[in-house]
C-alpha positions in Angstrom: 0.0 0.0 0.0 1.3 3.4 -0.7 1.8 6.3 1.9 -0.1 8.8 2.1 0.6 12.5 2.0 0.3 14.9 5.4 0.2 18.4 5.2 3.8 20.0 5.2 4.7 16.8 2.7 6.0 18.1 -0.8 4.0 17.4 -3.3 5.6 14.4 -5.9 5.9 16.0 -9.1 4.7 14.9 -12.1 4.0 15.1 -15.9 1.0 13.3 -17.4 -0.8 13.7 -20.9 -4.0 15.5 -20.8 -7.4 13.9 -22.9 -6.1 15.5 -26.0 -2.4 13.9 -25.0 0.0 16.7 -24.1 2.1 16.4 -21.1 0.7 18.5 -18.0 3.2 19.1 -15.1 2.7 19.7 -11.2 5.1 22.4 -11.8 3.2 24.1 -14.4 0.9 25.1 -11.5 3.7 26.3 -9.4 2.6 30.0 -8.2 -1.0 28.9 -7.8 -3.2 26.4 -5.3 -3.8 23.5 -7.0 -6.3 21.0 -6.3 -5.1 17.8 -7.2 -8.1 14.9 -7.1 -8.0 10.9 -8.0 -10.8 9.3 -9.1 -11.3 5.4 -9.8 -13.0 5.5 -13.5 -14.2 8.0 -16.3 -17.9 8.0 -17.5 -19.1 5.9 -14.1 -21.7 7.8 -12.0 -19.6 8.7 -9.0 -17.1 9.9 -11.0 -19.1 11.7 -13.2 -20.9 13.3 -10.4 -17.4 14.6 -9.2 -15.8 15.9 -11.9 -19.5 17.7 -13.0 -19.0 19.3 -9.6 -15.5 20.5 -10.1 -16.5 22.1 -13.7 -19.4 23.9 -12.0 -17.4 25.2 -9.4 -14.3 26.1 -11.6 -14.9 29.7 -12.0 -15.4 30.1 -8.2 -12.1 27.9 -7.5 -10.0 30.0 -10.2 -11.3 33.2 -8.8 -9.5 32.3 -5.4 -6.7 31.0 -7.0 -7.2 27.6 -7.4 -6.0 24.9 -10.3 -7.8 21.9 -10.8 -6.2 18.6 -12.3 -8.4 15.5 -12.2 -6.7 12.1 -12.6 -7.5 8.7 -13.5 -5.9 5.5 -14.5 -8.0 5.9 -18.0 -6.1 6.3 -21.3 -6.5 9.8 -22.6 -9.3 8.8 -25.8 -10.9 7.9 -22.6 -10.7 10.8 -20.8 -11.5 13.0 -24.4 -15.0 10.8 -24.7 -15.5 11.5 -20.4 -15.0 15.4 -21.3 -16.7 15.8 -24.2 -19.7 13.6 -23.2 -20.1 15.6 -20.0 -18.8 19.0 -21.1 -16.1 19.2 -18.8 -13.9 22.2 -18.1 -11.8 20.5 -15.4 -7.9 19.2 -17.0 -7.9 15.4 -17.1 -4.9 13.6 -16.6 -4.3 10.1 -17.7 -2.3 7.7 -15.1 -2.7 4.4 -16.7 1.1 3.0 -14.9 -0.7 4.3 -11.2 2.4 6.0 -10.6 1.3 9.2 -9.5 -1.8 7.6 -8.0 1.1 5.4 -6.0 3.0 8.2 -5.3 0.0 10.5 -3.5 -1.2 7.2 -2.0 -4.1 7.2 -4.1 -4.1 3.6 -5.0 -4.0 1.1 -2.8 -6.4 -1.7 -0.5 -10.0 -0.7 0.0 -13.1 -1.7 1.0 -16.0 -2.4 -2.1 -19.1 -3.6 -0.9 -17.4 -5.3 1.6 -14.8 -6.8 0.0 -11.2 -5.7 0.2 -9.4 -4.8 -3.4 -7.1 -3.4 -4.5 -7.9 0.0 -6.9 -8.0 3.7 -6.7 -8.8 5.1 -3.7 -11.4 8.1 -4.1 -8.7 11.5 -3.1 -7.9 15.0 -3.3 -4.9 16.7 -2.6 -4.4 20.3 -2.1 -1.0 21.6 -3.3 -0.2 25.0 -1.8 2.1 27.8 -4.4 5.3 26.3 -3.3 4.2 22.7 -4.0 3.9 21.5 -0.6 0.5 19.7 0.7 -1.5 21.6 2.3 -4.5 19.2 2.6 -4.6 15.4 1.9 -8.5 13.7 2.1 -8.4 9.9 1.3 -11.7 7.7 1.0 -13.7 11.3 0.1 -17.3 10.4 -1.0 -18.0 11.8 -4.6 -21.4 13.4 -3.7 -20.8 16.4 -1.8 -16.9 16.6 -1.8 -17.0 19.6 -4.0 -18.7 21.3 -1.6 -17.4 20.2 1.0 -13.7 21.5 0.0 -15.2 24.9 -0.9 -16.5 25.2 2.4 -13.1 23.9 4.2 -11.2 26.1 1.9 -12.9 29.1 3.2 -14.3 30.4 -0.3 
């Protein structure tokens, strides 16, 4: 299982393509919050949900100063049909190795149903200007977590 980020904890850096497949860095962001969040699958309901969420919210994130990169073990055609299905403004990022979802400790054991697998585990990670973490919520519940970050953001 991987670890999982604390606040103070530098962020791992990274470069992933995008749903139209060019490379998006971590350190492109550098200067600005960025909300960083893991989800399991594109075009599922929970995920959906989420990532509709995020795009509604954008404007009021941006205007306080906040990124937001959403990623996903899909392939990037994937993550095209996920965006333009659901008119999504939000960057997706494909992950299809898990490494960065390894590295944030956003993959891992979890409970489904009952059962214990092994898959993405439902997080967000917020990335202050300098790159360190600044908040780190595992095992986040799509429905509401938008919301829920808004309001624990202070915006």
């Amino acid at each position: 299982m991987s670890e999982r980020l604390e606040p103070g904890d530098v962020a791992p850096a990274f470069t992933l393509p995008d749903a139209d497949g060019n490379e998006v860095s971590l350190s492109d962001h550098k200067g600005r919050k960025t909300i960083v969040y893991f989800y399991p699958a594109a075009l599922t309901p929970g995920c959906t949900k989420q990532a509709c969420d995020f795009t509604d919210n954008l404007a009021l994130l941006a205007g306080a100063g906040y990124d937001v990169l959403g990623i996903s073990p899909d392939k990037p055609e994937k993550l095209a049909r996920f965006r333009e299905q659901e008119d999504l403004k939000v960057t997706l990022l494909a992950d299809p190795d898990k490494k960065v979802l390894e590295a944030y400790g956003a993959f891992g054991e979890k409970k489904l149903y009952g059962k214990t697998v092994t898959g993405v585990i439902r997080s967000t990670v917020v990335v202050d200007e300098d790159g360190k973490v600044e908040r780190a919520l595992y095992n986040v519940k799509a429905t509401g977590h938008v919301a829920k970050i808004i309001k624990d953001l202070g915006i």
